[in-house]
C-alpha positions in Angstrom: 133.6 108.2 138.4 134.1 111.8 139.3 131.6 114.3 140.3 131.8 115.9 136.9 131.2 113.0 134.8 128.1 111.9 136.7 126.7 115.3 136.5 127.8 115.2 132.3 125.9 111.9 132.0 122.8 112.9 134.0 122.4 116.3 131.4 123.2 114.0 128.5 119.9 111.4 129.9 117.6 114.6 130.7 118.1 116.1 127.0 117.0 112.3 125.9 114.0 112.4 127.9 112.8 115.6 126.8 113.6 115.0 123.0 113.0 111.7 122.6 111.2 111.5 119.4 110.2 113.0 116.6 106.9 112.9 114.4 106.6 110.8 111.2 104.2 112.0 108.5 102.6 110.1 105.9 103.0 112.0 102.8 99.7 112.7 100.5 101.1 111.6 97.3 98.2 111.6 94.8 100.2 110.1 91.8 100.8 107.0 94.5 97.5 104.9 94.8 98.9 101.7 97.1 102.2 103.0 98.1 102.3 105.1 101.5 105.1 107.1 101.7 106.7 108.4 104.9 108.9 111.0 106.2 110.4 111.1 109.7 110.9 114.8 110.7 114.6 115.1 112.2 114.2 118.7 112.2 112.4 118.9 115.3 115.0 118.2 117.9 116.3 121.5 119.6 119.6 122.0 117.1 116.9 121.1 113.8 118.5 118.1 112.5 119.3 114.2 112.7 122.8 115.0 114.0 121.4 115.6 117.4 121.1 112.4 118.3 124.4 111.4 116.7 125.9 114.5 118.7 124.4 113.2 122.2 125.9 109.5 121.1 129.1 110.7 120.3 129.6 112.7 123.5 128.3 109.9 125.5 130.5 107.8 123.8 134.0 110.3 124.5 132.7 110.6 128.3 132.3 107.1 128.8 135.6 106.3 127.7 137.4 109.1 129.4 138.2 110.9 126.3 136.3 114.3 127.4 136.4 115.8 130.7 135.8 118.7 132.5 136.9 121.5 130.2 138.3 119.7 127.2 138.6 121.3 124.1 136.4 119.9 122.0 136.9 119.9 118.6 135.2 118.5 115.3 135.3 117.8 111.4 131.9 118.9 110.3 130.0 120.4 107.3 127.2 121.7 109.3 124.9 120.2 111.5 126.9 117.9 113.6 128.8 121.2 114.3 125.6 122.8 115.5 124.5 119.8 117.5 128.0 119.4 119.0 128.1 122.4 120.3 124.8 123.0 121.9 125.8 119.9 123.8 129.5 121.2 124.6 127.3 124.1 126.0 125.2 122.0 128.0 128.3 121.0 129.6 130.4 124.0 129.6 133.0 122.6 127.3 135.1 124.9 124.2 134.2 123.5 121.1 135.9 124.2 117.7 134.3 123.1 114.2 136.6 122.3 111.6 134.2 123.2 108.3 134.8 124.1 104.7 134.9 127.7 104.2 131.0 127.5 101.7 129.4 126.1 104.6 126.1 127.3 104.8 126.0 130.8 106.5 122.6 129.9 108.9 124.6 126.8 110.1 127.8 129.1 111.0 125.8 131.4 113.1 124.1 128.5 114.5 127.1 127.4 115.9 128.6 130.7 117.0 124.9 131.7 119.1 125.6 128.2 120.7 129.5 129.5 121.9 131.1 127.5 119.7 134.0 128.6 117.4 134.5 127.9 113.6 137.9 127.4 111.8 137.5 127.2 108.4 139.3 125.5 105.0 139.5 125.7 101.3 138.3 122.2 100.2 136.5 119.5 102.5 139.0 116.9 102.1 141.2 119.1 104.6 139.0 119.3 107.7 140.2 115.8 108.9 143.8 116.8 109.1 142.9 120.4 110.7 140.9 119.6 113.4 143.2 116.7 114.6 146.2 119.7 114.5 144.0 122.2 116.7 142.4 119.3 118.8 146.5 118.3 119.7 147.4 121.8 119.8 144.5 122.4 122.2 145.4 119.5 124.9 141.6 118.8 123.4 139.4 116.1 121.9 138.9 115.1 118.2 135.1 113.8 118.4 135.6 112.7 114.5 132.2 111.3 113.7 133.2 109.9 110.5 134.8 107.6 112.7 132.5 106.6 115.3 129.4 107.1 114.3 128.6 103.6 113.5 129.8 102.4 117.0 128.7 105.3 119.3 125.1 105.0 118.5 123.1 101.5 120.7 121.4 99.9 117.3 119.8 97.2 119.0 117.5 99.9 120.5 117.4 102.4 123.4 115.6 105.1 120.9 117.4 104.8 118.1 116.1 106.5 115.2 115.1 102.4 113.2 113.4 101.5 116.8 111.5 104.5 116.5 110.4 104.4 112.9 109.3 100.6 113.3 107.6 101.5 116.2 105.6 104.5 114.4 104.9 102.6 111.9 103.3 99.4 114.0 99.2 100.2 113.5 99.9 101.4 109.5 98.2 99.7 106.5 101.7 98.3 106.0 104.0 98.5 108.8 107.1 96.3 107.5 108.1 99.1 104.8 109.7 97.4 101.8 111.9 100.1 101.7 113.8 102.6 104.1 115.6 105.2 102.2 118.7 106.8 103.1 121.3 109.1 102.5 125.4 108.8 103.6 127.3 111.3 105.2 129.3 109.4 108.0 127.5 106.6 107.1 126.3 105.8 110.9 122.5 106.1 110.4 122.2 104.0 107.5 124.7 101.9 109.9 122.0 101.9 112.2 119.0 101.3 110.2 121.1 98.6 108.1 122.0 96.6 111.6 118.3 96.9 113.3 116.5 95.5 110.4 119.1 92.5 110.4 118.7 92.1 114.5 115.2 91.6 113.9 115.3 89.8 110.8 112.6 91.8 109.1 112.5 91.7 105.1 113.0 95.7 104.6 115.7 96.8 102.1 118.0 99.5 103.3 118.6 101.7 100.0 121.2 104.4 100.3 121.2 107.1 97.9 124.1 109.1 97.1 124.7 113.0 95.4 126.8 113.8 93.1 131.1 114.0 93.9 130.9 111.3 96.4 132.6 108.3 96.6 130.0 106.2 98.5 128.4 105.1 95.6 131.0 103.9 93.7 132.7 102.3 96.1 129.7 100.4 97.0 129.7 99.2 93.2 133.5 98.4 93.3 134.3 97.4 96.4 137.1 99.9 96.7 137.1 101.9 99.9 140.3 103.7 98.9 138.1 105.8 96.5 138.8 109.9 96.7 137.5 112.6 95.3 138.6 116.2 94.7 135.3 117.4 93.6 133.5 119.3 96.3 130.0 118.2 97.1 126.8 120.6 96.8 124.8 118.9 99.1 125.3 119.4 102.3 125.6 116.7 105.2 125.8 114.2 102.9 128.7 111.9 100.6 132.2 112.5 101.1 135.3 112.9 99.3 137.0 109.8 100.9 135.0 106.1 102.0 134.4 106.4 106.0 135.3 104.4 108.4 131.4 104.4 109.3 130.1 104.0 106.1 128.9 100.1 106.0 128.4 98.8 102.8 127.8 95.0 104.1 124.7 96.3 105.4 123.0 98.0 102.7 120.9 96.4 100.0 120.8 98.7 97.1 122.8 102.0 96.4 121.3 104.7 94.3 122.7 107.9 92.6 120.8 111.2 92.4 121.6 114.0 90.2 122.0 117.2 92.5 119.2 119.2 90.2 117.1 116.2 91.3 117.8 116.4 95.0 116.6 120.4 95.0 113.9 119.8 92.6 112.5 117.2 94.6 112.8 120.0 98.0 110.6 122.4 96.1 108.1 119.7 95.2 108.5 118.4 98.8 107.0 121.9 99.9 104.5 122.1 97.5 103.5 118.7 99.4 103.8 119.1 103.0 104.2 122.9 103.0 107.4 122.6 104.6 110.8 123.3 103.6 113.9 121.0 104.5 117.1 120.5 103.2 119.3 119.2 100.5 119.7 116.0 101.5 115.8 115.7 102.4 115.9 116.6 98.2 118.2 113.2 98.0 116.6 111.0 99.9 113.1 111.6 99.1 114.0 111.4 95.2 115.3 107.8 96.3 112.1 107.1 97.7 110.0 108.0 94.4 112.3 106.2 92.1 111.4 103.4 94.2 107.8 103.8 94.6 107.6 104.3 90.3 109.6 100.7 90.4 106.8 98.7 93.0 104.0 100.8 90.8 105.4 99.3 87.3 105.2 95.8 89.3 101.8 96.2 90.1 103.4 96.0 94.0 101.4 97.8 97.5 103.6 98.9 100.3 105.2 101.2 102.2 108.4 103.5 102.0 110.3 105.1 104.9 112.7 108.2 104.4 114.2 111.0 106.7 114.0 115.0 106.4 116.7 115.7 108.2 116.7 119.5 108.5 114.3 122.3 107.7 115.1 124.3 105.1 115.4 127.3 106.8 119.4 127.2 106.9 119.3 127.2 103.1 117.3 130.3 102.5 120.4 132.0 100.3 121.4 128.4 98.7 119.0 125.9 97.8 116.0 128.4 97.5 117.3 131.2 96.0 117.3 130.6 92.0 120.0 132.4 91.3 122.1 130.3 94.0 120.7 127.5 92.3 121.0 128.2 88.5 124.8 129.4 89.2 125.6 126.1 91.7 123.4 123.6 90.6 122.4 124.2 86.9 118.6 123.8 85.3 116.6 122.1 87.5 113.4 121.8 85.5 114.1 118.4 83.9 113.4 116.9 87.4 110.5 119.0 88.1 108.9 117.8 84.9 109.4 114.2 85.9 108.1 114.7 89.0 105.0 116.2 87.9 103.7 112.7 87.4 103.0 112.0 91.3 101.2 115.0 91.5 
């Protein structure tokens, strides 16, 4: 092992000590008597999201196997966040790094990326960001990092931090610390990969539900069992569902899939603030709207438990998008059905 690669792997171990985890809140949820409902706050770590632990995984995973090296190129497939995460680690390490995003990306996450020296190469529809940054990682002498395909096998889900050890290990001294439920939105599908695989290890009786927005194939794949499923439809919430069934996304692992309406995903982030007083993202909107769907379900049952679910980015990088109403009432539509119904929980 070279001098470089020790010295990679040693900043890669310090920015895990220093980051390690991340808070989880227990939501007041008046409508909810008997059901505890909480949110694990990804937007903490230093790039604001959940992808920074996949980004530190993946890198790991491409030194380890001598894939990246002193100066390669590296270069991703990314609608955001990953992209932002990636490259504050390429800049840890003084590698280039390219993201490959669709050109309606999110204008917060492009300057994100940029302020962290990264570069970003956009396309016209998201089903073309594969192909592209293959090309420029070839063209380069570089490295596709292509965390749709390893993200299910670059992250340790038998532990070592993972974000399922950590929840379960938050939630130990709770009222009810085997949640029924942990809720959880797709994009590679590697976290609900991970969450899916540590409940198994352990053998606990939580259900891994995976919700799903609108123009993805996920979900109905999951119902068919076709993972040759594509879409041409571009999705509007960020991070999250694809056009095509990933080679991470792991169906044998989840229990239940669920679909959410787009209008209910940002509805659900503007009640979400009224909440917590915070803002997150889109697919905070997603998951959390799983979550009540659920809770309405073990409240009709006459059940008591607890619910797990991720925000996993602030809001901030959606100031023009998801919180501006005319962004919304042009992209999204009328959103007020979904407030109404969730006006019962308070």
């Amino acid at each position: 092992m070279n001098h470089w690669t020790r010295t990679a792997l040693k900043t890669l171990s310090s920015d895990q000590l220093r980051t390690s985890d991340t808070h989880l809140y227990r939501l007041d949820v008046p409508g909810l008597d008997g059901i505890d409902i909480y949110l694990k706050d990804e937007s903490t770590h230093p790039t604001g999201s959940l992808k920074h632990r996949l980004a530190r995984s993946l890198f790991l995973h491409a030194i380890c196997s001598g894939k990246i090296r002193e100066g390669t190129h590296v270069v991703e497939a990314s609608s955001g966040s990953t992209a932002v995460s990636e490259a504050y680690f390429a800049k840890l390490l003084g590698l280039p790094f390219t993201a490959v995003m669709p050109r309606h990306t999110t204008c917060k996450k492009v300057e994100q990326v940029v302020r962290l020296g990264g570069r970003c190469h956009f396309v016209d529809h998201a089903a073309e960001v594969y192909s592209e940054a293959e090309r420029l990682a070839r063209e380069n002498g570089g490295h596709y990092m292509d965390q749709f395909t390893f993200a299910e096998r670059a992250t340790d889900w038998r532990g070592n931090n993972n974000i399922a050890e950590s929840i379960f290990r938050q939630l130990a001294e709770e009222p009810h610390p085997v949640p029924d439920a942990i809720v959880m939105s797709a994009g590679t599908g590697g976290t609900s990969a991970t969450l899916g695989r540590y409940i198994r290890y352990l053998g606990l009786d939580t259900r891994l539900v995976v919700v799903d927005p609108e123009n993805s194939v996920f979900y109905d794949s999951y119902q068919s069992g076709d993972a040759s499923l594509v879409s041409q439809a571009g999705g509007r919430i960020e991070g999250i569902g694809r056009p095509r069934v990933e080679a991470s996304f792991l169906p044998e692992v989840i229990d239940e899939m669920i679909k959410v309406p787009d209008a209910a995903s940002i509805a659900t982030l503007h009640w979400l603030e009224q909440i917590l007083g915070r803002k997150a993202g889109g697919s905070t909107g997603t998951n959390l709207w799983g979550v009540l769907q659920l809770a309405k379900r073990m409240q009709e049952n006459g059940e008591r438990g607890s619910l797990v679910t991720l925000m996993c980015d602030g809001g901030e990088r959606y100031l023009d998008t998801y919180y501006n109403p005319e962004w919304v009432a042009q992209h999204i539509g009328d959103i007020s059905p979904y407030r109404n119904q969730l006006a019962v929980f308070g």
